[in-house]
Every structure is written in C-alpha cells, then in structure tokens.
C-alpha positions as a printed Julia matrix, in Angstrom:
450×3 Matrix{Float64}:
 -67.5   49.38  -23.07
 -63.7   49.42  -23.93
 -62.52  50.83  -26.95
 -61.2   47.05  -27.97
 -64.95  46.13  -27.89
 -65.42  48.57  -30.77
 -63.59  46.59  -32.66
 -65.58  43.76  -34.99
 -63.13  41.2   -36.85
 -63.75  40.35  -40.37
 -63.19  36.27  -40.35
 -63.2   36.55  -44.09
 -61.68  33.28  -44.56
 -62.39  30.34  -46.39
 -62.66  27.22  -44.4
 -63.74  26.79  -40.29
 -60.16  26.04  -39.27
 -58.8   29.0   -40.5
 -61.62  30.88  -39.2
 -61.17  28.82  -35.35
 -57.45  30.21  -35.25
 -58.73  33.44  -35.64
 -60.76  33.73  -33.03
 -58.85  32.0   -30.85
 -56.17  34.22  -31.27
 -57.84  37.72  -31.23
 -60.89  37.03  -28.56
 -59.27  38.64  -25.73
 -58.22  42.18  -27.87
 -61.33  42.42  -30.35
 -64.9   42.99  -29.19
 -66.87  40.23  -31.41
 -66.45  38.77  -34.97
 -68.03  38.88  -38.49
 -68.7   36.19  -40.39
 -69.62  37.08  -43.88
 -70.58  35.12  -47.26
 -67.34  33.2   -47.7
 -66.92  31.53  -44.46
 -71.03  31.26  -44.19
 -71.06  29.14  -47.45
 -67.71  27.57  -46.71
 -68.79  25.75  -43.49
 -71.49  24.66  -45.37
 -69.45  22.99  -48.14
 -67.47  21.32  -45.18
 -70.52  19.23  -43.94
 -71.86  18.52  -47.42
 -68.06  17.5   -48.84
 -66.4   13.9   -48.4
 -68.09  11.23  -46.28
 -70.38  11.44  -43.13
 -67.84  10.66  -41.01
 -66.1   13.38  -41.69
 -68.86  15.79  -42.5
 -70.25  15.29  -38.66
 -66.47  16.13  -37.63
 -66.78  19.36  -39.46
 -70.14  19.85  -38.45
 -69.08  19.47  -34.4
 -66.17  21.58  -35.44
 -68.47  24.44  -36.64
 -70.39  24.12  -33.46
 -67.61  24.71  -31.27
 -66.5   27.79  -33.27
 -69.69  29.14  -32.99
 -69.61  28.69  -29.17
 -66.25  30.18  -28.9
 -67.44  33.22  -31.08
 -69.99  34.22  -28.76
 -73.37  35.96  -28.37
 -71.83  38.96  -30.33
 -71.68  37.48  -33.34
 -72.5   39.41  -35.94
 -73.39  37.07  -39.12
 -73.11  39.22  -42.06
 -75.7   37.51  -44.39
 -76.84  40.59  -46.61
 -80.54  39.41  -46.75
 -82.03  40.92  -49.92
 -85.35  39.07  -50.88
 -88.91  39.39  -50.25
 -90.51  40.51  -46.96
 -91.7   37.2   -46.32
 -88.08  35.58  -46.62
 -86.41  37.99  -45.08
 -88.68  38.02  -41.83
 -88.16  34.34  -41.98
 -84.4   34.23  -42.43
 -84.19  36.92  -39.56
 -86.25  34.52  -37.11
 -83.79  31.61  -38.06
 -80.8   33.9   -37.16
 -82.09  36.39  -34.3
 -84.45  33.21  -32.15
 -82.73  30.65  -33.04
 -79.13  30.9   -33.7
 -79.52  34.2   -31.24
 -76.34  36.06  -33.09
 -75.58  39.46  -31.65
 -76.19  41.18  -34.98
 -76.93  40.81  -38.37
 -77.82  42.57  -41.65
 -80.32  43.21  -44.62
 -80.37  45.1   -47.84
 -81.71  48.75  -47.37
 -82.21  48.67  -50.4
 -84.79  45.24  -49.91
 -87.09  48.26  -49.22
 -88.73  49.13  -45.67
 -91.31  46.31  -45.22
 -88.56  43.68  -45.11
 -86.27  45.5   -42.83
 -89.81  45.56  -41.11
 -89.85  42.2   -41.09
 -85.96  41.58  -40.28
 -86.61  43.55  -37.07
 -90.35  42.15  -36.03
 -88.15  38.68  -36.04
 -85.29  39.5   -34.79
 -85.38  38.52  -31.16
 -82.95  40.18  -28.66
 -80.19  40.46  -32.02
 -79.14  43.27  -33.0
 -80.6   44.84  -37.02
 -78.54  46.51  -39.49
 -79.41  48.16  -42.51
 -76.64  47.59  -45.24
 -76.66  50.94  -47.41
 -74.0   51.64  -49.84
 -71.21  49.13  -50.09
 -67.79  50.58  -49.26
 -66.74  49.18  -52.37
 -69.09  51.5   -54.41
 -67.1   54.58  -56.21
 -69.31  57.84  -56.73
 -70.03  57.05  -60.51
 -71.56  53.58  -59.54
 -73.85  55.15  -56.6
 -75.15  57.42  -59.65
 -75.73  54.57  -62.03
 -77.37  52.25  -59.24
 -79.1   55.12  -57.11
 -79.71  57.78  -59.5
 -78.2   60.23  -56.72
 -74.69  60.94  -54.62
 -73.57  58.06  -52.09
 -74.14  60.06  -49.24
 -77.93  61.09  -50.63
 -78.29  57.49  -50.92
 -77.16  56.32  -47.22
 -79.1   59.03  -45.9
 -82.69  58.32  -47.36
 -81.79  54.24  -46.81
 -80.65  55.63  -42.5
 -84.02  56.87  -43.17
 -86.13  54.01  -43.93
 -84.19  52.1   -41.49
 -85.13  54.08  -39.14
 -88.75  53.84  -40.05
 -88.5   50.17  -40.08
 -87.53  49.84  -36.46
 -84.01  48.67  -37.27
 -81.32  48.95  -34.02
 -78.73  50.81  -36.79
 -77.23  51.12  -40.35
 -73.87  49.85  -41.91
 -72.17  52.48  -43.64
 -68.72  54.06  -44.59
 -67.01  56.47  -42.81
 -67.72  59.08  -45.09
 -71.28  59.38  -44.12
 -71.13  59.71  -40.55
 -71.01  63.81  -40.34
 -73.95  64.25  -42.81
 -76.02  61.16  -40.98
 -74.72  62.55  -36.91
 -76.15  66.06  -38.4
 -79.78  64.33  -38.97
 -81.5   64.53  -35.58
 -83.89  62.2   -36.64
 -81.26  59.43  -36.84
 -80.14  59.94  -33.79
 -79.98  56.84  -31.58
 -79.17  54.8   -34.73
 -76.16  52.88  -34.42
 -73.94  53.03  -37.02
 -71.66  50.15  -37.75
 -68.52  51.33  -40.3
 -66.72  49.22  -42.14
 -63.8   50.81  -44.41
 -61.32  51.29  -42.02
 -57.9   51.7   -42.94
 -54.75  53.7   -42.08
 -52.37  55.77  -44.47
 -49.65  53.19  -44.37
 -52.06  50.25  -45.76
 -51.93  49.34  -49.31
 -54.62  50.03  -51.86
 -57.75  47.26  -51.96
 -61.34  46.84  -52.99
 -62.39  49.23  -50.19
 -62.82  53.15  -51.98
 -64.48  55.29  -49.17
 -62.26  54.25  -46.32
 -61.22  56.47  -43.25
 -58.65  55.98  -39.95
 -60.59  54.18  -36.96
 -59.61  57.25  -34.71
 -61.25  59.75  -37.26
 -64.78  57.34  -38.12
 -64.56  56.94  -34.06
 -64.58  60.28  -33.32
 -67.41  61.09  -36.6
 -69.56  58.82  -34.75
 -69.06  55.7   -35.27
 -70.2   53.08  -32.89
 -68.03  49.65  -34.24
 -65.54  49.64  -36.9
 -65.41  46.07  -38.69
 -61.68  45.24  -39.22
 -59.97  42.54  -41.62
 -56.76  42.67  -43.5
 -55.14  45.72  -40.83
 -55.68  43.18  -38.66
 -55.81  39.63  -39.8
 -52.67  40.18  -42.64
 -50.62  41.82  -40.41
 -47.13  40.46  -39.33
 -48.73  40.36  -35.65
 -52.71  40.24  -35.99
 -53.02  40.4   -31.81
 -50.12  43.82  -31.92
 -52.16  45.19  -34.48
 -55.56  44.44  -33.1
 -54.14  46.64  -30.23
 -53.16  49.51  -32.16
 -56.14  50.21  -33.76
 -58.06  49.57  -29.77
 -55.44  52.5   -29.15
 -56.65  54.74  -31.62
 -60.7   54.14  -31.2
 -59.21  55.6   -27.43
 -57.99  58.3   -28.95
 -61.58  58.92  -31.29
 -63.69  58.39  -28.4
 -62.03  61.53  -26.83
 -61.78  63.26  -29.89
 -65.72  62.71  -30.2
 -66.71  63.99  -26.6
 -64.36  67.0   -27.26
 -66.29  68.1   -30.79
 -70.05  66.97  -28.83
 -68.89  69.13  -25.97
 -67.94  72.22  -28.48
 -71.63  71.27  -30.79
 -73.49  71.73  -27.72
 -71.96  75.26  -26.8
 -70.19  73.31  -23.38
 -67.03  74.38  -24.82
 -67.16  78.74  -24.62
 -65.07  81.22  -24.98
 -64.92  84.93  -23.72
 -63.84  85.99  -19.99
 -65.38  83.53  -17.08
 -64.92  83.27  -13.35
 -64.0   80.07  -12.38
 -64.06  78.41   -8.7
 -61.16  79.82   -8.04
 -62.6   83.38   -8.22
 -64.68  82.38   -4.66
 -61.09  82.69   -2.76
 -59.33  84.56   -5.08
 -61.65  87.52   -6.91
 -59.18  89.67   -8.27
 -57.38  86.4   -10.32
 -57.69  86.76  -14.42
 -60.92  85.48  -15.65
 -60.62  82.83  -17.55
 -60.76  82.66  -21.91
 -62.33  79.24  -21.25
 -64.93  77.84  -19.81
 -65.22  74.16  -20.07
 -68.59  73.16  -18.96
 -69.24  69.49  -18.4
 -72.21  69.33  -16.49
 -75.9   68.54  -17.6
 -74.97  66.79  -20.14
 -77.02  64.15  -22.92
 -77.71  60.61  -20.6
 -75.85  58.77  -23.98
 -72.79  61.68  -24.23
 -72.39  60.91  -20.12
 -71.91  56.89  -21.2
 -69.33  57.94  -23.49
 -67.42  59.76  -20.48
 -67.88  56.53  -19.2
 -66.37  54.91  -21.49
 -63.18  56.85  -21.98
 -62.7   56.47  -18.32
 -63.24  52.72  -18.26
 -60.14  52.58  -21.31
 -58.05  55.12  -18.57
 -58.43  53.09  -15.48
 -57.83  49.63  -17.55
 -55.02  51.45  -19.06
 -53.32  52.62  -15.73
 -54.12  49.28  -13.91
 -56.53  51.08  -11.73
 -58.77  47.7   -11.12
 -58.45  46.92   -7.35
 -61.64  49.48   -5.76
 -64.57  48.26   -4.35
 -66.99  51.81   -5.07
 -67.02  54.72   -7.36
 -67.3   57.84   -5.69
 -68.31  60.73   -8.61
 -67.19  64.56   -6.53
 -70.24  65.99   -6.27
 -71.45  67.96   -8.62
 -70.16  67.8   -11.97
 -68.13  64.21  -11.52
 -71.4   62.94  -10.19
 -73.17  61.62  -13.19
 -70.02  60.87  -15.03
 -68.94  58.6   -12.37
 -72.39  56.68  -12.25
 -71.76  56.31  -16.0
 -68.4   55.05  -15.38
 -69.45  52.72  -12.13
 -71.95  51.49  -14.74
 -69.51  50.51  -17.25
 -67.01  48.58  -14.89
 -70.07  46.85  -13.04
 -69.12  48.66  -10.04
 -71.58  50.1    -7.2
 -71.61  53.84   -7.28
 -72.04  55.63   -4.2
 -73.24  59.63   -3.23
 -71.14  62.5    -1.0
 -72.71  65.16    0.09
 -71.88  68.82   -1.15
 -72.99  71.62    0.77
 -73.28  75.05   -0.09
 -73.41  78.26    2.7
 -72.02  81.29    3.14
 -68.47  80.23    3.18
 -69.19  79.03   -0.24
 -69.12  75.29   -1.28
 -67.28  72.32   -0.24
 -67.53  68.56    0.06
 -69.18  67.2     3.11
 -67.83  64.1     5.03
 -71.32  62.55    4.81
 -72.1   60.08    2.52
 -75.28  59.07    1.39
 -75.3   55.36    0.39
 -74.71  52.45    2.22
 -70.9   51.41    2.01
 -68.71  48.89    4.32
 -65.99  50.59    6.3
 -62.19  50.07    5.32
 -63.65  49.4     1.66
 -61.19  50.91   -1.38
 -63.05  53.81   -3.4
 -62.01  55.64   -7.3
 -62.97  59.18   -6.93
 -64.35  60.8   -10.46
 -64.55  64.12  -11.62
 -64.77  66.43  -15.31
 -61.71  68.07  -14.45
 -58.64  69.33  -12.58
 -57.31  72.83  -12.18
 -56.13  73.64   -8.65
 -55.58  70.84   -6.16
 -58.24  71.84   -3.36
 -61.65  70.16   -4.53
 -59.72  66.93   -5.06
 -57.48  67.1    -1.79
 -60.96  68.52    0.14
 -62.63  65.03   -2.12
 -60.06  62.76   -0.55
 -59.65  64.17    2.53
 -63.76  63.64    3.43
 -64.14  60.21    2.15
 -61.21  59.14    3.42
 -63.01  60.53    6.81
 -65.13  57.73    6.63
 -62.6   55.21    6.84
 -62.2   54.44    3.26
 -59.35  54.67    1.05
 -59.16  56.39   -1.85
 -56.94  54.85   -4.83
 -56.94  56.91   -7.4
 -58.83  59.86   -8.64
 -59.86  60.04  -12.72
 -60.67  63.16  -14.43
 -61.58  63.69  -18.33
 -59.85  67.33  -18.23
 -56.6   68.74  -16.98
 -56.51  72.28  -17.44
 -52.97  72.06  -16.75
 -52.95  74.46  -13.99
 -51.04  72.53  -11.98
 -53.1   70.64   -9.6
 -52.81  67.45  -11.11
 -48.85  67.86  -10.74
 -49.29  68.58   -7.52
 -51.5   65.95   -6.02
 -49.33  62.97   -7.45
 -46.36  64.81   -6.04
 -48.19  63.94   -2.4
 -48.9   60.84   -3.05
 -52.4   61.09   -4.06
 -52.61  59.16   -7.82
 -54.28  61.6   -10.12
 -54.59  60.71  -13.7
 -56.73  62.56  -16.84
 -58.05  61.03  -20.18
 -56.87  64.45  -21.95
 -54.98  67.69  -21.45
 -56.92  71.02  -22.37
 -54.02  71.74  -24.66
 -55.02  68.44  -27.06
 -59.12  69.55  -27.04
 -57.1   72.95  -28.3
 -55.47  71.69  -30.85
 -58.27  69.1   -32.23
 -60.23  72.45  -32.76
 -58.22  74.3   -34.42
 -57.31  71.07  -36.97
 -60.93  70.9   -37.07
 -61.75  74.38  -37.91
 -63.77  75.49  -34.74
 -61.4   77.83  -33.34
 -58.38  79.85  -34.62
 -54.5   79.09  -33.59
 -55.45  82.62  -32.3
 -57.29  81.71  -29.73
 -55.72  78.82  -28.76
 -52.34  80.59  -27.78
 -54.65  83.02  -25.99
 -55.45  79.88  -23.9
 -52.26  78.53  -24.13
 -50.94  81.82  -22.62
 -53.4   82.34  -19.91
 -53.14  78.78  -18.66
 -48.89  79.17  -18.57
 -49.83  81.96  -16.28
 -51.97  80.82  -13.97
C-alpha cells in the first residue's frame, strides 16, 4: 500500500456535481473517498427534486459517481438504531451496494455492531467512538468518564462484536496501540490537521505524520485538502508526510520490541576485522511481527515509487535479514519474489550464486535488504545474482548506518538508495523520550569514526 492510499477524502459537499469534480480530480493522489450525511441526503434530494426527467438525469449522474468512486468507498452513514435495523441497513450497504467501508454507533451497543458485521459482506466495519468534535467536558456529561476511557471500552466492544476496526481521534491511538487485546483492529482517524490550518469544529486533532506514526491505519482528510488553493498539491503533501509516519512508526515498533539496543555489539564486520570498535548500536531487524514486516513493505513500495525504481521483473530479498522484508515488499508491488542461497562455513558467511526459484535468464531484479554499513554484502549480493545472468537495478534498504557503503556503491555505479538514515531513527528518539541526546552523540561519534 502507498502512503497516498492512506489517505480517505472527505466529499463533504452538498450536491453530486460538486462531489463528481472531486473525485475526479483527486483519484489518482488519494486512496478512496468518504461520503458522509450531507452528500448521502443531498443526492437523495436531487432525484426526489424537480421533474422525472430530470430526477433520472441526477439519478444516472449519481450512478456514475459511484462507479468512479470505487470499491473503497467508505459511506459514512453513522448507523445508530436497533440491532435489527442496523443489521439490515449494513446488508443494504456491505451485499448490495458492496462499499469498501462503513460505520455504526459504538455507542448503538455490541449486538448491533454484531449485527453490522454478521451483514456486512466483504465491506469493511467501523465502530464510530467519540466524535472528534467532542471537548473533554462533553465526553464527561455524555459518557460519565474521560474521552480516551470512553474510546477504549467502545475499541472494546468493537472488538467483541467482530468489527474489522474503530474510528477515532488521534489522541487515542497510544493508549488503544498499548491494549494488546486491540491489536489487529484497524483504526481509522479522522482529525487531521497541521499547525498552519485555521481553527474549526474539529478539537482533538493531530499532524497526519504524528497519528501515522501513533498507529493509525487511514487518516480521513477534508478542508487541508479540498479548501486548499491546490487540492491535488496538497493531497500530495500530506501522502508525503504519512511517508514520513510510516517510518517514524517502524522506528518506535522496532525500539518497543527491544530490536533497537544499546551497549557494545560486534557487528559483521568484526568476522574480518576483530579488533574494530564494537558497536553502541545494534539495530536488529530480523524476526520480526508478519504485520510490522508489511509495513517495511510498505515504506519500500513509497521509496521505489518515489525514486522511479518501476522497471524489474523479480525481487530478490539478500538472504537473511532482507529476506522476509523483500517478500513483503514483492507482495506489495505484485511482483514475484525469488530465493538466493546463503551459505555459512568456516570462512564465515557469504551469498551463494545459486538461486532457488525458478527465474528467466536476462530478466531485471531489485535487490532488498534492512540495512547498509560497509559495501561488501551488497557488492558480494550483486555480484552473485548478476552471475546468473540477471541484472540488478537497484538495491533498497530501510537503514543506512552511514558508514559509508551506501556512498560508495552509487559512486560505482551500483544504485543504492535507503528509506532512512540511522541519524533520523536517532533523533526521533530522543524527541520522543527513549534515549538521551547523550547517547545519540555517542552514536553519532562512533559512526563519524568508523
């Protein structure tokens, strides 16, 4: 998934032509589109208003814009009745209509979000918990508890009910990403604003780069987007920044789950060279979560689309650590991923020139990998797949230690690019608390030096 697919668009307008420029403009840099009360009710009013004539016009004209939204429509219609009605609304919606996604009251209580998701179909269900528009005084009036208390025991329920996720600010992604019995909930965030946008209706509201990189899965986006002096620039930007949260995110996973460390560690360097400094950090990207692997993927899929990287016929992941990252990534772009060997004796490791897989000679490959220090398991990578009479693109790489191998292999030719520089999962940790500024220019100063 791209970061742009992240992205759902608000079509909080008032009549289907307004709504048809909208998507028409912003399908190619937004990932799908929300239509919500207003524009629900207002393409109603169109077929009901003037004569039939014209109200089969609109109503063809409602069809198409439908068709040109796609499956991934999410149709916000805040269901909040009876179980019976709701189950029936969501079989209307989710079997029939077959929208991507749509909502229901948490507060409806658990048997109807029961019956939302027992009738859903293949559509997506979210549980609507606090409105965004809520201020702390109102979740105490209409709750009788905090707004995060509240989003949490409605996650909770949802969860029980068998929905696929929850709709919820930003503020409550640390507290509900904390809850391991939530996890695999997807959490859909609207609120999303930057510092430079004007005050609105919207109270608990947060970047898209930091709710990206608390968790969130989708941001839904209007005004930014839709009032802006260039809604298709804008839509861009804020694709740009979900980049930048998705990194952010694997960085803070990686240091949660104790694959960031810090002490003295030999490195694969130390094989060739055992008297070399040990390391302050070790950066540890191997046996990872199956859904924290996707989300490799997906920050590699944003790097190669960025760079132009699209004309490969295989993914190769460098056995072992880029293997599984690569699959995730080959998975992403649709691509076939394909297995080298890497054998281990007394000489130590290397990269074999056999491959495993069936592949056609003179075929182009992307090689993947976690990271880069030195240039010799990427040149020794090359080097045996390019044995084989394949040719080797471009290599991709979530981590440059910024030892100087990545320098060095574009400066023979060989296109090397990374997603981040150590330095920048460094700094993120320090703004986030996790490390001192200490220990980052202990880093800092060890990776200058070697």
């Amino acid at each position: 998934m791209q970061s742009k697919d992240r992205i759902i668009l608000a079509v909080d307008v008032d009549n289907p032509d307004a709504a048809m420029k909208l998507v028409s403009t912003l399908g190619s840099v937004v990932g799908s589109f929300k239509f919500g009360l207003e524009l629900i009710y207002a393409m109603l009013a169109s077929i009901l208003e003037g004569d039939a004539e014209q109200a089969a016009k609109n109503a063809a004209h409602i069809r198409d814009l439908f068709r040109l939204a796609g499956r991934q429509l999410f149709l916000d219609g805040k269901f909040d009745d009876i179980p019976n009605t709701v189950g029936a609304a969501a079989k209307i919606v989710g079997q029939n209509i077959k929208v991507g996604m749509f909502n229901v009251h948490a507060s409806a209580g658990t048997e109807a979000m029961m019956a939302a998701a027992q009738n859903a179909g293949a559509s997506k269900t979210l549980a609507l918990t606090v409105l965004t528009s809520r201020e702390e005084n109102d979740a105490h009036l209409d709750f009788g508890k905090p707004s995060k208390a509240a989003v949490l025991h409605f996650a909770r329920n949802a969860k029980m009910a068998g929905l696929t996720g929850i709709v919820c600010s930003p503020q409550e992604l640390q507290l509900l990403n904390s809850r391991p019995e939530l996890k695999g909930q997807l959490k859909v965030t609207p609120g999303i604003r930057s510092p430079d946008d004007p005050p609105d209706d919207q109270k608990r509201t947060m970047t898209a780069r930091e709710a990206i990189a608390m968790g969130a899965d989708y941001v839904v986006v209007g005004r930014p987007i839709t009032k802006a002096a260039d809604p298709v620039v804008a839509a861009q930007k804020m694709a740009s920044e979900i980049s930048l949260g998705l990194r952010d995110r694997f960085a803070l996973e990686l240091f949660g789950l104790k694959n960031i460390k810090f002490g003295a560690f030999k490195l694969k360097l130390h094989e060739t060279q055992p008297q070399a400094p040990l390391s302050p950090i070790y950066l540890n990207i191997r046996g990872l979560p199956e859904w924290l692997y996707a989300l490799a993927g997906d920050i590699l899929h944003d790097l190669v689309i960025h760079e132009g990287i699209t004309d490969f016929d295989y993914v190769i992941g460098i056995p072992k650590a880029g293997e599984p990252i690569g699959m995730a990534l080959a998975k992403a772009l649709g691509k076939p991923h394909i297995r080298i060997k890497k054998e281990e004796g007394d000489g130590g490791r290397h990269i074999s020139s056999q491959i495993l897989d069936p592949f056609q000679g003179g075929s182009r490959v992307l090689l993947v990998d976690d990271l880069v220090t030195r240039a010799g398991t990427k040149r020794e990578a090359i080097a045996s797949v390019e044995a084989n009479g394949l040719k080797v693109v471009a290599t991709v790489v979530l981590y440059d230690r910024e030892q100087g191998g990545l320098a060095e292999l574009n400066r023979e030719g060989h296109k090397v690019v990374a997603a981040s520089k150590l330095s920048e999962a460094l700094e993120l940790l320090v703004a986030k608390g996790k490390i001192t500024s200490d220990k980052k220019d202990e880093v800092t100063a060890y990776i200058a030096a070697n």
